[in-house]
C-alpha positions in Angstrom: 0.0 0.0 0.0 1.3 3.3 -0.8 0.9 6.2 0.4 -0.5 9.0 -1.4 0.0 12.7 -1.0 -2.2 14.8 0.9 -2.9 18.7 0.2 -4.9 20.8 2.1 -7.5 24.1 0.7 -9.5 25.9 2.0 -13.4 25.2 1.2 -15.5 22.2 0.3 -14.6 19.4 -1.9 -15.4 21.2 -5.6 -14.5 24.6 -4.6 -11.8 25.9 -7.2 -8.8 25.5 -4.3 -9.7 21.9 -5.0 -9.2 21.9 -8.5 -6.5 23.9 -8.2 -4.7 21.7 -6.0 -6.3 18.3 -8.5 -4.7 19.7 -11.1 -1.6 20.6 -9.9 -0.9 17.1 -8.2 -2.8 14.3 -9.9 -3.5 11.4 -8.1 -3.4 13.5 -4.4 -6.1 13.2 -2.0 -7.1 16.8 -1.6 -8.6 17.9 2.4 -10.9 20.3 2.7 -10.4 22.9 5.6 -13.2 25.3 6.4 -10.7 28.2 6.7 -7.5 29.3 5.7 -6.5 29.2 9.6 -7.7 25.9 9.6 -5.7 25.3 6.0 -2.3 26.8 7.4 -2.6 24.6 10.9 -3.4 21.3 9.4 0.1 21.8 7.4 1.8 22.5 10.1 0.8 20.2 12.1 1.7 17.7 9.8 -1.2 16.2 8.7 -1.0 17.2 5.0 2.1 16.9 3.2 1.5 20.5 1.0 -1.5 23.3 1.0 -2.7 24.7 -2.1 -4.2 28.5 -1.0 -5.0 31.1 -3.4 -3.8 34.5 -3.1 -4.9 36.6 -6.3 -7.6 37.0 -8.7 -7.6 39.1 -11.9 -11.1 40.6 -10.7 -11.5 40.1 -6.9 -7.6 41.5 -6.5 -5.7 40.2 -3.8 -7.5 37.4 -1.2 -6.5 39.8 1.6 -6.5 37.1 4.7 -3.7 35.1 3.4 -1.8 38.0 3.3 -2.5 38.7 6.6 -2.1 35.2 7.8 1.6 33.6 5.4 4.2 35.8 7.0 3.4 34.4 11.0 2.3 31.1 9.2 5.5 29.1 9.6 5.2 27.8 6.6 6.8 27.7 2.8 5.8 28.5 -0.3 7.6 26.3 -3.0 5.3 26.6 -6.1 2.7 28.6 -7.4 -0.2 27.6 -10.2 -3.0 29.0 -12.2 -6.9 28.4 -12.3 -8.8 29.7 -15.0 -12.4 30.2 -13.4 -15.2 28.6 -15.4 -18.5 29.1 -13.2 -21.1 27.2 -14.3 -24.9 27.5 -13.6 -25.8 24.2 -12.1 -29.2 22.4 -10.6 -30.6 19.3 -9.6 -31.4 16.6 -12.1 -33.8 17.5 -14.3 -33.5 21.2 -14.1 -34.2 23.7 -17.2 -33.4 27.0 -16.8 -36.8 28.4 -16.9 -37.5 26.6 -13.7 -34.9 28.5 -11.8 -36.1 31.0 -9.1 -32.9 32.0 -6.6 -29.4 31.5 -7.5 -26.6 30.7 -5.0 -22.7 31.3 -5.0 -20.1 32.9 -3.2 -20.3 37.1 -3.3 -17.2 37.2 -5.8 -18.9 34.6 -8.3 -22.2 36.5 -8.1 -20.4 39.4 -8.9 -18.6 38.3 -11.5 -21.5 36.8 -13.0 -23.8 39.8 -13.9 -24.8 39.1 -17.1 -26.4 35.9 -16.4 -28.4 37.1 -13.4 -29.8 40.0 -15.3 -30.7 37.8 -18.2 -32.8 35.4 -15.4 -33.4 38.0 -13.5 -34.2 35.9 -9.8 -32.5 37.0 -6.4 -29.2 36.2 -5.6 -28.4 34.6 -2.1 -25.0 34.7 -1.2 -23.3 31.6 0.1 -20.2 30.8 2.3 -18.3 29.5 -0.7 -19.3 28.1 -4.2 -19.1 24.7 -3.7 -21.3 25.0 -0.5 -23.6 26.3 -2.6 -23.3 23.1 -4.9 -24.1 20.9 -2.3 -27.2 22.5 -0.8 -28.4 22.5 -4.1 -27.9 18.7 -4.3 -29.4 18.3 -0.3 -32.4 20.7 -1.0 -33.6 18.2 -4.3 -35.5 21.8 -5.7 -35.5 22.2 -9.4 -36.1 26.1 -8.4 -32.7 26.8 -6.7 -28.9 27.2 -8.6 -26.0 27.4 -8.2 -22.8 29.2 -9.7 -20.3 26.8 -8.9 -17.4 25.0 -10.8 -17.9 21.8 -12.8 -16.0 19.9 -10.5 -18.9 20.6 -7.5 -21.3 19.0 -10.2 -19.3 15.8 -10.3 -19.3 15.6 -7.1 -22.3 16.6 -5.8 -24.6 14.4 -8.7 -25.8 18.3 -10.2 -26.9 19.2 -14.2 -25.0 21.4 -15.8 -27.3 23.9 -17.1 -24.3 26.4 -18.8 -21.3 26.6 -18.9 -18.8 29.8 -18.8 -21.2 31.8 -17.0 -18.9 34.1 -15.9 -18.5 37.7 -17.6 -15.0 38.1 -18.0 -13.1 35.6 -19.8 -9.9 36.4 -18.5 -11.0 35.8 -14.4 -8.1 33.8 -13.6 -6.9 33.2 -9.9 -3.5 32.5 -8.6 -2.6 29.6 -5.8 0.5 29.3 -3.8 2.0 26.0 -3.3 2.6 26.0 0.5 5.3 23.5 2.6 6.5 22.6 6.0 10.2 22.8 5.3 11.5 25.4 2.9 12.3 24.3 -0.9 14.9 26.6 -2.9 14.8 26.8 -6.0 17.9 26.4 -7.8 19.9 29.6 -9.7 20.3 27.7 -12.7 18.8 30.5 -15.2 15.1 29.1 -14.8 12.5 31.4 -14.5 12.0 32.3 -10.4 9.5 34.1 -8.0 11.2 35.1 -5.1 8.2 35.9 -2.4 9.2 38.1 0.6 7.6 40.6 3.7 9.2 43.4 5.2 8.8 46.7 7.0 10.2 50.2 6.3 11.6 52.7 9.0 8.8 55.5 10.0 11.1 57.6 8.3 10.5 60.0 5.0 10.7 58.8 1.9 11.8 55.3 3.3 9.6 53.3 1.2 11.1 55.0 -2.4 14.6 54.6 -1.0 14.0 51.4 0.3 13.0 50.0 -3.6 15.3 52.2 -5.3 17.8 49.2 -5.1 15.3 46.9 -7.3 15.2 49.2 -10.4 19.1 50.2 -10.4 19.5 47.0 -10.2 17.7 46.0 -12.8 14.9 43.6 -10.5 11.4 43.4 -12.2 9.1 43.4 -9.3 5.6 41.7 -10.4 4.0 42.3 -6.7 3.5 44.9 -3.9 0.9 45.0 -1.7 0.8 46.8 2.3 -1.6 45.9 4.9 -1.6 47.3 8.5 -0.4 45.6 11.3 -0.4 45.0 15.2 -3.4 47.8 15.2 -0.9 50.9 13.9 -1.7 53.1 11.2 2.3 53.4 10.7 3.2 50.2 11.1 3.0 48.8 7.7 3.9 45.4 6.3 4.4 45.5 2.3 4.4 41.7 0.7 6.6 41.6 -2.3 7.1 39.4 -5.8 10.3 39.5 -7.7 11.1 37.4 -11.0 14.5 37.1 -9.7 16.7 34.6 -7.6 18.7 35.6 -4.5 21.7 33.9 -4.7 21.7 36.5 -8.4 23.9 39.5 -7.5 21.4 41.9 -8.7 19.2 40.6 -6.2 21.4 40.4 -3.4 22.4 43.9 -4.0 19.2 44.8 -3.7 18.1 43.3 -0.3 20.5 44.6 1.2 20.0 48.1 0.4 16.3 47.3 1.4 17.4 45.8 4.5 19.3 49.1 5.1 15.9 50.7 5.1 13.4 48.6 7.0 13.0 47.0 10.3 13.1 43.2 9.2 12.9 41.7 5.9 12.0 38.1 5.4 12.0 35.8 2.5 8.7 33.5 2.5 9.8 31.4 -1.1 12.4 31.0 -3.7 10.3 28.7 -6.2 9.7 28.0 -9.8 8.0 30.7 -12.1 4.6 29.2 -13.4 4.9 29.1 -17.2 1.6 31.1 -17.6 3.5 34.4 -16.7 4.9 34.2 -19.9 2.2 32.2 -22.0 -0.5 34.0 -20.3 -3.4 31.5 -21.3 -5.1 28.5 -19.3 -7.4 26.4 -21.1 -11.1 26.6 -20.0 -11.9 23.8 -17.5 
């Protein structure tokens, strides 16, 4: 008997964390967790070997609690992936569409699903997540309530699937992490590399610009940089940063220090592989 691979998300079995994490490890049993707390704790733990968490979408921007909870998480991120989204409008067996009276989903998917509501023109109840939705759908047994859900919650949860690509921008695309126990370096080989990291600037003037002037002398695309507040401060500010670059590069060196020269702590969350759809740019529909 072998033993297979486990990998945490966040959500119920069909939720797009779970395909995400399907597709990037075939074969893995994938564990639902009903939050990212619960996600980040059952890989530390160690009862998952890897957690699959998303962190941006093309529409709904950053998904601002893992921001908030991967710098004091303990953990690693080794890998990142794409999901397209493909929401699908989905019902009990038997459904047609003119039957349908309330649709259900997640606030994001509702929102980025306009053009279908208006065209039905029935209330929206937002749900706790989209594949939640999938299953009351599938407990309730009414041909009058939907869902916008992915196609894997219809699998699963025995559900029609009344359209597909429901969604109204075809771009909506969402970013997952690949998270670890113990850190995983990429190597400096000339591969493409993400190089995640946190840090803090000195309550001092112009720190921030003088702080990244070391990434554009140096030549360092940066692809991310988002701040949040922390420990209840207006002026204590945590930025989380992207660069396509590899530390042990001297570009990059040279550049972390002079940021280190300008902040309080700096810390390096991931040193992994860049995701070939950075430069491609295009997923195929699920």
């Amino acid at each position: 008997m072998t033993n297979q691979m486990r990998i945490a998300f966040q959500g119920m079995h069909g939720a797009y964390s779970d395909q995400a994490a399907r597709r990037a490890f075939p074969g893995a049993v994938t564990v639902p967790c009903r939050t990212f707390e619960g996600a980040f704790g059952t890989l530390r733990d160690g009862e998952v070997d890897l957690a699959v968490i998303p962190i941006d979408n093309t529409l709904a921007g950053r998904v601002a609690d893992v921001h908030h909870l991967l710098p004091d998480s303990g953990v690693h991120i080794i890998g990142e992936t794409f999901l397209r989204i493909n929401h699908a409008l989905l019902g009990v067996k038997g459904t047609q569409i003119s039957d349908i009276r309330e649709i259900r989903s997640h606030v994001h998917a509702l929102g980025q699903c306009r053009k279908i509501r208006k065209e039905l023109g029935v209330p929206a109840i937002v749900g706790s997540d989209t594949a939640g939705c999938a299953k009351e759908v599938a407990d309730l047994g009414d041909k009058g309530i939907a869902a916008i859900a992915p196609l894997l919650a219809a699998e699963i949860y025995g559900l029609d699937v009344l359209r597909t690509e429901v969604e109204d921008a075809a771009h909506n695309t969402t970013r997952f992490i690949i998270l670890s126990r113990e850190a995983k370096t990429a190597p400096n080989d000339g591969s493409p590399v993400v190089t995640s990291f946190v840090f803090r600037v000195r309550n001092v003037a112009a720190a921030l610009y003088k702080a990244l002037g070391g990434f554009a002398t140096n030549g360092i695309n940066m692809t991310k940089l988002e701040s949040y507040m922390v420990e209840g401060h207006f002026t204590a500010t945590q930025f989380f940063a992207e660069v396509e670059a590899h530390p042990d590069q001297l570009g990059l060196r040279h550049a972390l220090e002079e940021l280190q020269f300008f902040s309080h702590e700096v810390r390096i969350l991931g040193v992994y592989p860049a995701h070939p759809f950075r430069r491609e740019n295009v997923l195929p529909a699920e």
